[in-house]
ZAMARGU-4260 file (C-alpha; in steps of 0.2 Angstrom, whole numbers, plus 5000, padded with zeros to 4 digits):
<rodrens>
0) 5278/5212/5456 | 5294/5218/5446 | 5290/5227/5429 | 5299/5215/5414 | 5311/5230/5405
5) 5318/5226/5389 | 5333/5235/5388 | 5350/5240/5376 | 5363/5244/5384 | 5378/5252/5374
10) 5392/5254/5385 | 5411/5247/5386 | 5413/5249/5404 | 5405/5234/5410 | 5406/5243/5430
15) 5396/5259/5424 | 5384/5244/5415 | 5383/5237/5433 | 5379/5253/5440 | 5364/5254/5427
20) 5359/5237/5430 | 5358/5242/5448 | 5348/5256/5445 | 5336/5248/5436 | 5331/5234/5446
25) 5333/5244/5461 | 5319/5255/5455 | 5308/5241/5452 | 5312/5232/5434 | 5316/5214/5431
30) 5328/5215/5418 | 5328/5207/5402 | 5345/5216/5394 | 5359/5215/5382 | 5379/5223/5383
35) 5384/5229/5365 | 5400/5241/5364 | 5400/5240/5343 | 5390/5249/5330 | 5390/5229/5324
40) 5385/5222/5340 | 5370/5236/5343 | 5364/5233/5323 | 5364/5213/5327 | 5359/5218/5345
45) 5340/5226/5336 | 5341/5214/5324 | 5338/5199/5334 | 5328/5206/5350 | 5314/5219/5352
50) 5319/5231/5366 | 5311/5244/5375 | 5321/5256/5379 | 5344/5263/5373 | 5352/5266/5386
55) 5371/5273/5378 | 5388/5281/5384 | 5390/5298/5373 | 5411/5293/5371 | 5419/5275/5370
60) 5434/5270/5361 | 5426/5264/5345 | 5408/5270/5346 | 5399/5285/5350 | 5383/5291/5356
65) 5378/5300/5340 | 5384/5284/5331 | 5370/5278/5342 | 5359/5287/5340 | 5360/5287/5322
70) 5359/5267/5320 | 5343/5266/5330 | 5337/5278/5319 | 5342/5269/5305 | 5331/5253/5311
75) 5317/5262/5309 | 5310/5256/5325 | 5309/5272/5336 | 5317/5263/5353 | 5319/5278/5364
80) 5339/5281/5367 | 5343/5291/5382 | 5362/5297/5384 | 5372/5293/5399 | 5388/5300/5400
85) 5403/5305/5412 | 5409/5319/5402 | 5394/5330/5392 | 5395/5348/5390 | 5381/5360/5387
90) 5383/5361/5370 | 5386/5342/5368 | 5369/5338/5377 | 5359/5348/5364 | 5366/5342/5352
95) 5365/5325/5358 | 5346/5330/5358 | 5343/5337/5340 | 5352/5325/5335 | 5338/5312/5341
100) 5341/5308/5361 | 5325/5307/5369 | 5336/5312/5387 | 5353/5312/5394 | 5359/5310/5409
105) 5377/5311/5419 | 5385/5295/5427 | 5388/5303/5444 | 5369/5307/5445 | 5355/5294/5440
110) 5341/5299/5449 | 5332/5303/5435 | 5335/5290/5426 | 5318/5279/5431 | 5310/5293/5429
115) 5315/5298/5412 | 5311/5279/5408 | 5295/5279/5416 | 5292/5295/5404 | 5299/5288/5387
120) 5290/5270/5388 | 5275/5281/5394 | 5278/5292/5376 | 5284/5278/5366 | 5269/5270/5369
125) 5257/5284/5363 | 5268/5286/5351 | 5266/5268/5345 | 5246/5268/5346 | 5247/5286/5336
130) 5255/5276/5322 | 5244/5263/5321 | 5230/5273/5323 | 5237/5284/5307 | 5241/5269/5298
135) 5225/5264/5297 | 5216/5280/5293 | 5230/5280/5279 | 5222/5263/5274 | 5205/5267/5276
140) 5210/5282/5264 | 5218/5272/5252 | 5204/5259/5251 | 5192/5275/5250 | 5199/5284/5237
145) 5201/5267/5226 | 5182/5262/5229 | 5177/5280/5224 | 5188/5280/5208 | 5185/5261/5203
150) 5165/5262/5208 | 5155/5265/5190 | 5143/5280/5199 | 5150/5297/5196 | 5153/5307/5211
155) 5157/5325/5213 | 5160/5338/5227 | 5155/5354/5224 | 5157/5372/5235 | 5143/5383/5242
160) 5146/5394/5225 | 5144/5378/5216 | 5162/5378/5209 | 5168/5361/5207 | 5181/5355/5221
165) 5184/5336/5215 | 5176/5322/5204 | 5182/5303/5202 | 5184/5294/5187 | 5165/5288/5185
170) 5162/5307/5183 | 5174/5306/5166 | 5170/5291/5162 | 5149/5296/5162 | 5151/5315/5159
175) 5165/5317/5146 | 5176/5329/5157 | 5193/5325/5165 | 5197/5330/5182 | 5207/5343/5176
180) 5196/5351/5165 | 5183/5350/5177 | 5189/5356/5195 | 5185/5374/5196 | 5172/5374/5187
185) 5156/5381/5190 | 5145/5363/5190 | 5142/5361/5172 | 5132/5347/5171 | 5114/5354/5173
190) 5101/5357/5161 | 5095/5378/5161 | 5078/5366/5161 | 5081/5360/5178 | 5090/5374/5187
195) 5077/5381/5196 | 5074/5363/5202 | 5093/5359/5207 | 5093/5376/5216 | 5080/5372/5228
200) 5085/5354/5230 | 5103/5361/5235 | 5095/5372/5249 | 5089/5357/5256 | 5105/5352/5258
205) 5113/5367/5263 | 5100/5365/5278 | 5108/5348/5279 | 5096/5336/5271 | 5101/5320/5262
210) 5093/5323/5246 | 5089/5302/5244 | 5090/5294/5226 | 5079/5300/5213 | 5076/5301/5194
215) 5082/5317/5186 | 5093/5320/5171 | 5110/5328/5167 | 5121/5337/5152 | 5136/5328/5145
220) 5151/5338/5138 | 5144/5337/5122 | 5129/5343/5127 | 5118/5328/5126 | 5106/5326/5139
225) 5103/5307/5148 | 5095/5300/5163 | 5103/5298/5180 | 5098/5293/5199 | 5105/5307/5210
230) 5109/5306/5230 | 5114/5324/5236 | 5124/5325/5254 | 5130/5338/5263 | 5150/5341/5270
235) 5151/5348/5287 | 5164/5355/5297 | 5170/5351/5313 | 5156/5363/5319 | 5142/5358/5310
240) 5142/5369/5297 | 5141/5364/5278 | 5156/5370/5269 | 5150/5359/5253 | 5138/5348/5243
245) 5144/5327/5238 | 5134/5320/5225 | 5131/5304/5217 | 5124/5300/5200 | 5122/5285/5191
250) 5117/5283/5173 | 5101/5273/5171 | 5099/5276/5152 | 5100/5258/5149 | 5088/5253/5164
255) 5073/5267/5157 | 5076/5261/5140 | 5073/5242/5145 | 5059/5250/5156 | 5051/5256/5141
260) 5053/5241/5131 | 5046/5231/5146 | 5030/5243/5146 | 5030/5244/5128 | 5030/5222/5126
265) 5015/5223/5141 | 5006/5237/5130 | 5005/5222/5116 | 5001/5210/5127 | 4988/5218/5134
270) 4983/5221/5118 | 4984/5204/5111 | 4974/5197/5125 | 4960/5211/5126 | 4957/5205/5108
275) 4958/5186/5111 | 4944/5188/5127 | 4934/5201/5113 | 4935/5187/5099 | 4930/5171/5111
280) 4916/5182/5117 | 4909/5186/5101 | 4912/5168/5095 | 4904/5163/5110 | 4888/5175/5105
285) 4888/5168/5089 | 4887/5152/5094 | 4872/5157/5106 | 4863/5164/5091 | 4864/5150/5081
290) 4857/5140/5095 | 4843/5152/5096 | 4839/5153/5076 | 4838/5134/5078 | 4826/5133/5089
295) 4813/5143/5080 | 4814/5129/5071 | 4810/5117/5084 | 4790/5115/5090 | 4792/5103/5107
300) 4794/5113/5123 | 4808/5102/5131 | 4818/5104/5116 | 4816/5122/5118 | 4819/5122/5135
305) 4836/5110/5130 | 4840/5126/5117 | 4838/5140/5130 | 4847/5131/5143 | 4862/5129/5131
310) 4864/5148/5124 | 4862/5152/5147 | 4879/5142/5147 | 4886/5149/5132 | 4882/5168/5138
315) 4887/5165/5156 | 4906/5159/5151 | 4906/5172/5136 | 4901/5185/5150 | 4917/5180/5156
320) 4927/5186/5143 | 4917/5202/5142 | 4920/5206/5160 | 4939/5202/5157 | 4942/5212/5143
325) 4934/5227/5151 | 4944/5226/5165 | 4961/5235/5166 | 4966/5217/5173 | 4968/5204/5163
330) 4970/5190/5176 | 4954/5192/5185 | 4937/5202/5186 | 4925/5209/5198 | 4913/5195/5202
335) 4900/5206/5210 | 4896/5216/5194 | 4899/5199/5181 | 4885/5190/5194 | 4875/5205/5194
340) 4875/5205/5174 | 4873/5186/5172 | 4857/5185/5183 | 4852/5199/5172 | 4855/5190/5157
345) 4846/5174/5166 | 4833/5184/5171 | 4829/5193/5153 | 4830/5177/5146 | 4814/5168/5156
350) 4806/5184/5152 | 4790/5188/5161 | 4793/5174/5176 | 4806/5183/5182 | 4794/5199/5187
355) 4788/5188/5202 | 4804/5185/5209 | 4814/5197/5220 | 4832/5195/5219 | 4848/5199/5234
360) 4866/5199/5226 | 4878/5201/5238 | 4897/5198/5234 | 4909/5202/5246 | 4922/5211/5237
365) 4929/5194/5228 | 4938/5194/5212 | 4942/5178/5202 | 4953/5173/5188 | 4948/5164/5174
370) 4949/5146/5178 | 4937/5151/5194 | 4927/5165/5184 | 4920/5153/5173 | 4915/5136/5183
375) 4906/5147/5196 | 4897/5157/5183 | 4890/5141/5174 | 4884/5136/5192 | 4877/5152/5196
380) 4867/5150/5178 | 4861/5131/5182 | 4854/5135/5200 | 4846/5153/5194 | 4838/5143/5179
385) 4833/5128/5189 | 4825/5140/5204 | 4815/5152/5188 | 4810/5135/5180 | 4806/5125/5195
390) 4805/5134/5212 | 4791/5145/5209 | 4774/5136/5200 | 4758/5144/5196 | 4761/5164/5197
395) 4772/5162/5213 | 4780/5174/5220 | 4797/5173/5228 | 4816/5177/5233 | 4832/5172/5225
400) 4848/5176/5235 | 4867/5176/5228 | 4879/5177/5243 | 4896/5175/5240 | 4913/5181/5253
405) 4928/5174/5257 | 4930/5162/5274 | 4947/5166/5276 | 4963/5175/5265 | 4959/5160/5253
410) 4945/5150/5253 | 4928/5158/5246 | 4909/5151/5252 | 4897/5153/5235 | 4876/5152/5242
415) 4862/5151/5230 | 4845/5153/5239 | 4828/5151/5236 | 4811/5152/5247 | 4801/5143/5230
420) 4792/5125/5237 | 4810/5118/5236 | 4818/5101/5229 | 4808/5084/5234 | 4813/5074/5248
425) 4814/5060/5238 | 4828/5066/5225 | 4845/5063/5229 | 4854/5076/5225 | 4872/5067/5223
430) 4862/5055/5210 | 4851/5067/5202 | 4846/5063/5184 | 4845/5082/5180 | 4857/5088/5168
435) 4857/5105/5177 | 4861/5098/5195 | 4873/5086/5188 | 4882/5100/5180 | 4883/5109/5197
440) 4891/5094/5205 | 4904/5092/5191 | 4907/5108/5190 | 4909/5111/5211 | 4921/5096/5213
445) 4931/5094/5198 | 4933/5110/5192 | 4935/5122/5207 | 4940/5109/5219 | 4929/5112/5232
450) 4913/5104/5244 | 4894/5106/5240 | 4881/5105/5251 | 4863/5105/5248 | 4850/5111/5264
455) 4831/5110/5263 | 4825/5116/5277 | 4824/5133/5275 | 4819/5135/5256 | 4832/5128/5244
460) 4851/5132/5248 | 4866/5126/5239 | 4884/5132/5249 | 4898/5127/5239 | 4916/5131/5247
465) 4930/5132/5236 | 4947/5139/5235 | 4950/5156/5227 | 4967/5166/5225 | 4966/5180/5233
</rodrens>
């Protein structure tokens, strides 16, 4: 298959234009060509067709090769031009060749003529790809060298000796120096404080580590010192070697101020609520007092029992409050030390019944917010009271067990045990007329969302499950 050839032919003798065609097509082209013998014809000629190759007599009545030469030139599109003529000196084919003739050959002997177009097309096009190629490292440059200048960071290349090489405008706009003041420089942006510091982190990067961002600080030309967030590169040579440092600094005065203001707002908060879970516990305390002067007052037992009952509920949600204002989170607390000091509390309270009863606490590293905190410590309360009331008659001895872990990433199993002679048969639970059990339900249900279940087999087990966020 012929190889299509785009070609200009500039030539008045339209037998020597035969005698090229031939040549051509006898060394495998299929033509695509155009005659011109004008500088007008050969501008109009490029004007209006791409071509692949010149071919031009050196001498015609009102051209010549140089004028040639020099239009293609002109064009600016690099179409190789080779010279063929019947009459070239020496002297005239060098000059034809500095002048911008990529060949030239004589009319009597065209033998090298396909191979001299073989070798230009081959050229032109490494030629073209070289171009290209450098046209877009020149854009690559360009759009380089405007994100470094127009990006707010400051960035700076520095020597081995430290001496400053280049900066970008973020470097004048954060430190104070121009560019000019600046290059040449020995780096003059580092506090004596840190020195020893910058020196070590620059041998780092002599060893060509990427010193990643962190939090330092820096000297502006007026001397004042302010914080930054610094990456430090290396440069290398085509050998490997680094030849010099880049680094990149951005000021984050604004971002550790806001930081502090933010730590500075939680410190109040903090604060505020530390003394707001202090004030409800006390409150709650005094209220629990109160109950208990009144009941001095008071002669019948149940009554009593009413009272004591009330300042348990009081103290286990006020324990709540305690726990969270100990706690260096305010948004939850440890339920195996709040459970450990409610049954204390419970306990203490029910005085010297509670020496006969063993107890097992057992909470599986669960910690509960508020709105969990305080239903499950009321229920804790009702069922310890109602097991120390109830569950162990006549000097009995016996066991109370706690057990509470987490099922799943989410859902949280409370028991309450007892071995004490257990809850009749014949009271239904889920219709109890006991204040304390119908407190449990209420509280299991409505207020933790959850399922209760009561088993007598074994003693006297309530296992709520409930959801708790972990």
């Amino acid at each position: 298959m012929n190889k299509q050839l785009r070609v200009l032919i500039i030539e008045d003798s339209k037998f020597d234009a035969r005698v090229l065609r031939g040549e051509l097509e006898h060394g495998g082209y299929e033509l695509e060509y155009e005659l011109v013998d004008s500088p007008e014809g050969m501008r109009t000629a490029l004007a209006a067709e791409s071509w692949d190759i010149i071919i031009s007599d050196y001498v015609m009545p009102d051209f010549s090769g140089l004028d040639a030469i020099r239009i293609s030139q002109e064009s600016g599109l690099e179409i190789p031009i080779i010279i063929v003529s019947g009459k070239i000196g020496e002297d005239t084919a060098v000059g034809a060749m500095k002048a911008g003739a990529h060949d030239y050959l004589i009319k009597g002997n065209l033998a090298r003529l396909i191979p001299a177009i073989e070798r230009e097309l081959s050229e032109a096009k490494e030629r073209r790809k070289r171009k290209h190629a450098e046209a877009e490292l020149i854009s690559i440059k360009e759009k380089l060298e405007s994100f470094i200048n127009n990006t707010s960071d400051a960035i700076i290349i520095i020597d081995l000796e430290k001496k400053i090489l280049q900066v970008n405008n973020g470097f004048e706009k954060i430190y104070g120096w121009t560019a000019l003041e600046a290059v040449g420089k020995i780096l003059p942006t580092i506090p004596d404080s840190i020195i020893p510091e910058f020196e070590k982190l620059l041998s780092e990067v002599k060893s060509g580590n990427i010193i990643t961002p962190y939090e330092t600080i820096r000297q502006q030309k007026d001397g004042s010192i302010f914080d930054v967030s610094v990456t430090i590169s290396p440069i290398k040579d085509e050998g490997g070697r680094v030849v010099a440092f880049a680094g990149i600094s951005r000021d984050i005065t604004e971002r550790k101020r806001a930081e502090e203001q933010t730590r500075s707002s939680l410190l109040e908060k903090e604060t505020l609520l530390r003394e707001i879970h202090h004030r409800v516990k006390n409150n709650m305390q005094v209220i629990s007092s109160l109950l208990r002067l009144q009941s001095k007052y008071i002669k019948d037992k149940d009554d009593i029992e009413i009272f004591k009952d009330s300042q348990n509920r009081i103290s286990s949600m006020a324990l709540v409050h305690e726990k969270l204002y100990q706690s260096r989170d305010f948004s939850k607390i440890d339920f195996d030390v709040y459970t450990r000091d409610l049954v204390k509390s419970i306990f203490h309270s029910y005085g010297t019944i509670s020496n006969r009863i063993v107890t097992t606490i057992k909470v599986e590293n669960v910690s509960l917010g508020i709105d969990s905190a305080i239903p499950c410590g009321l229920i804790i309360n009702e069922l310890v009271a109602n097991s120390l009331k109830h569950a162990f008659p006549d000097d009995r001895k016996g066991e109370i067990k706690i057990l509470m872990r987490r099922t799943d990433e989410n859902d949280i199993n409370l028991v309450v045990w007892d071995n004490g002679i257990g809850i009749a048969q014949g009271i239904d639970f889920d219709n109890s007329n006991s204040l304390g059990l119908h407190l449990v339900k209420i509280l299991a249900k409505n207020q933790l969302n959850g399922e209760i279940n009561l088993d007598r087999d074994h003693g006297t087990e309530f296992n709520i499950h409930f959801k708790g966020v972990k």
